[in-house]
C-alpha positions as CSV (number, residue, x, y, z in Angstrom):
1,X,-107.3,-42.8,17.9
2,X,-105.9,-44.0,21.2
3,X,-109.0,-46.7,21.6
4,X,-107.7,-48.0,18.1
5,X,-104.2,-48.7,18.8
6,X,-102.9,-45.2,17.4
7,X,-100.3,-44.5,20.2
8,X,-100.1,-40.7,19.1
9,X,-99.6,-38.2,21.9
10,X,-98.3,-34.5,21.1
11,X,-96.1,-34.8,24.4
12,X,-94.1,-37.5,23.1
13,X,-94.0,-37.1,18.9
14,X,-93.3,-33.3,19.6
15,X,-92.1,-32.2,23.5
16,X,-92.1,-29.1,24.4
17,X,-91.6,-27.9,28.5
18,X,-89.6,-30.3,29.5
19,X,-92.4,-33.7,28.8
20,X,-89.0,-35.5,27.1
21,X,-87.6,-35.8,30.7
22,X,-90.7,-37.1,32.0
23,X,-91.7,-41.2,32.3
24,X,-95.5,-41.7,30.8
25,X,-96.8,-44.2,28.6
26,X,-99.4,-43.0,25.5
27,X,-102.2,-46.1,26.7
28,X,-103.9,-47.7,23.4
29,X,-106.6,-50.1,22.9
30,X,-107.3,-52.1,20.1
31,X,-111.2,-52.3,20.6
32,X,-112.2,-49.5,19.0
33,X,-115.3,-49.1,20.8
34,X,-116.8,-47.4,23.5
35,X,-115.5,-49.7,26.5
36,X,-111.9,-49.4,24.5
37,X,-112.1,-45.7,24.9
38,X,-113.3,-46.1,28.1
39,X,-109.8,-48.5,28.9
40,X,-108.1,-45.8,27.6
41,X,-109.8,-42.7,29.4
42,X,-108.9,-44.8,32.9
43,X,-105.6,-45.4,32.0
44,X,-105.0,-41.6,30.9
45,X,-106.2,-40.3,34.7
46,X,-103.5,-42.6,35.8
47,X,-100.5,-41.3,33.7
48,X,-101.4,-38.1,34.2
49,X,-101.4,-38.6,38.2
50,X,-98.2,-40.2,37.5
51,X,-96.9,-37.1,35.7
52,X,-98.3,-34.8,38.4
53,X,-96.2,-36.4,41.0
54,X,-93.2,-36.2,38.8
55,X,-93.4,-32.7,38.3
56,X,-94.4,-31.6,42.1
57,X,-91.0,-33.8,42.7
58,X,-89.2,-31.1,40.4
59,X,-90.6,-28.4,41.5
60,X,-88.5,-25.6,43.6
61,X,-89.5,-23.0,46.2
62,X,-89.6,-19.7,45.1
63,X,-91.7,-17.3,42.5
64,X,-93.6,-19.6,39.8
65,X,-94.4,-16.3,37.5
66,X,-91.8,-14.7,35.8
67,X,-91.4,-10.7,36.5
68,X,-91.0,-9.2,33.0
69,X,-93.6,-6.1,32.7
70,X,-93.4,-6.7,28.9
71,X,-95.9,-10.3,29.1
72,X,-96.8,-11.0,32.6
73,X,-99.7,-9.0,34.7
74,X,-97.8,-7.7,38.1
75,X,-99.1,-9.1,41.6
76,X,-102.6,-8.2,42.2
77,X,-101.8,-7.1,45.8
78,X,-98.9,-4.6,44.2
79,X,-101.7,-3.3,41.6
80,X,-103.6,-1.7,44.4
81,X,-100.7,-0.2,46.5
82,X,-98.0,0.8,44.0
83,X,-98.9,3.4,41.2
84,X,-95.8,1.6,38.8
85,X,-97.9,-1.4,39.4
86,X,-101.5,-0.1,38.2
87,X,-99.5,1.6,35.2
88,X,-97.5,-1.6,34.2
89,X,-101.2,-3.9,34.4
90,X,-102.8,-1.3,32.5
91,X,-100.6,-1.0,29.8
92,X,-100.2,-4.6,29.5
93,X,-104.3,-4.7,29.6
94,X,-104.8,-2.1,27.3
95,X,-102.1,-2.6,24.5
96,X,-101.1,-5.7,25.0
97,X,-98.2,-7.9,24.7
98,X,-96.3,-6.6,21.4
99,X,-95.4,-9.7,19.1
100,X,-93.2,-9.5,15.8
101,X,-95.4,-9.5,12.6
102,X,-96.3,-13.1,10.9
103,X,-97.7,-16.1,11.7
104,X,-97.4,-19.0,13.5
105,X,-99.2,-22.7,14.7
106,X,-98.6,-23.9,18.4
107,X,-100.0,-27.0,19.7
108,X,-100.1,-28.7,23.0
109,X,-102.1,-31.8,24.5
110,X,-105.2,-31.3,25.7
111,X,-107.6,-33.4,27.6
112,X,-109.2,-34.4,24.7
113,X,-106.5,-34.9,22.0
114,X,-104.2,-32.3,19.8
115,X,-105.4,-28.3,20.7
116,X,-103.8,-26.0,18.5
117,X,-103.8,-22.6,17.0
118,X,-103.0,-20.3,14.2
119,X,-102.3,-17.1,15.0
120,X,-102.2,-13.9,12.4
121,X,-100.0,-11.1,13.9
122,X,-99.3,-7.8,12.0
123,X,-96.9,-6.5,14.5
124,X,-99.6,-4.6,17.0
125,X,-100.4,-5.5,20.7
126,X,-103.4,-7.7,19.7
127,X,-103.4,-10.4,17.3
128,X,-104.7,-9.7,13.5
129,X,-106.4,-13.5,13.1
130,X,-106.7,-16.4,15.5
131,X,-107.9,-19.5,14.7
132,X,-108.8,-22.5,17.2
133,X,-108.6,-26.0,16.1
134,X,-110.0,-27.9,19.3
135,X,-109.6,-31.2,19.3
136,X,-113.6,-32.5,19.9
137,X,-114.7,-30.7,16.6
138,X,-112.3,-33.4,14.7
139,X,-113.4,-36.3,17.2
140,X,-117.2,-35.6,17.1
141,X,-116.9,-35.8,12.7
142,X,-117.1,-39.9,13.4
143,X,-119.7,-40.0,15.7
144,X,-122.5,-39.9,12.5
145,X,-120.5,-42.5,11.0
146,X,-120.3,-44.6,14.1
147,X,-124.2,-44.4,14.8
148,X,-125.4,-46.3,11.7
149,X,-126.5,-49.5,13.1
150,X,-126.6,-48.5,16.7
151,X,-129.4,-48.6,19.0
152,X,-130.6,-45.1,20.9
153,X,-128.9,-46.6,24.3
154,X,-125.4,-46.7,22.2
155,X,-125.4,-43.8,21.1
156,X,-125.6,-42.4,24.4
157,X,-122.9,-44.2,26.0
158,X,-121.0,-43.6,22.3
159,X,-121.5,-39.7,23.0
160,X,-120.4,-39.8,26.4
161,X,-117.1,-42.0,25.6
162,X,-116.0,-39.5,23.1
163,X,-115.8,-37.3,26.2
164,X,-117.3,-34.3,23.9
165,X,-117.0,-30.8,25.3
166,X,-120.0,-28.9,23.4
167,X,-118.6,-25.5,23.1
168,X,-115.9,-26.6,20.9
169,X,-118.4,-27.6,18.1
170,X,-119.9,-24.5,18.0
171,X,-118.8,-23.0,14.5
């Protein structure tokens, strides 16, 4: 969408963590094409450098992982020396983390576009339904229609621009 002037990134039409406070632009192109995707690809690396730096600016010294036995594993080197440890890590392992029953989509920005997912919970430690929506299965649905008319080269250099990661399409 990007590499046809769509400026839609799920950072900016729906923050979440903090991305309001940050300074990044969504780059477009109005080409449409495969070296317009490419514009936009090289442009991404550099915003997202540019949000890196922002954030290693912000960061403070201390613990990064939060120490709440109910959805976070304990330190590996505490797993093998403390018994409360091993038993907190199982439990977590074995039961799981113990979410209210319903439903719910989240959605964040992947490398590749919007990556979201539905998840089914009926109140247990594991989840009842979960359903990916990767973002190259809805980019790879044009590349049939983009083909017609191309020569084989193309469509090579069409594939690659879509920046398609394989395992996503697998239904």
């Amino acid at each position: 969408m990007r590499a046809c002037g769509v400026a839609y990134d799920v950072r900016k039409a729906y923050p979440y963590l903090g991305y309001e406070t940050y300074d990044f632009k969504v780059p477009v192109s109005h080409g449409g094409d495969t070296y317009a995707r490419y514009l936009v690809r090289v442009e991404e690396i550099k915003q997202s450098l540019a949000l890196v730096e922002q954030a290693l600016g912000r960061l403070e010294p201390g613990p990064i992982i939060v120490d709440d036995h109910n959805v976070a594993l304990p330190p590996k080197e505490k797993v093998y020396t403390e018994m409360e440890s091993l038993i907190w890590h199982f439990k977590l392992i074995m039961e799981g983390m113990k979410v209210p029953a319903g439903d719910g989509y989240g959605f964040t920005e992947g490398a590749n576009g919007e990556l979201g997912y539905y998840i089914v919970s009926d109140g247990g430690g594991k989840p009842y339904r979960i359903k990916v929506r990767p973002p190259c299965f809805a980019i790879f649905q044009a590349y049939p229609h983009m083909l017609e008319g191309s020569t084989v080269s193309d469509a090579v250099a069409m594939l690659g621009s879509f920046n398609v990661i394989a395992g996503e399409l697998d239904r």
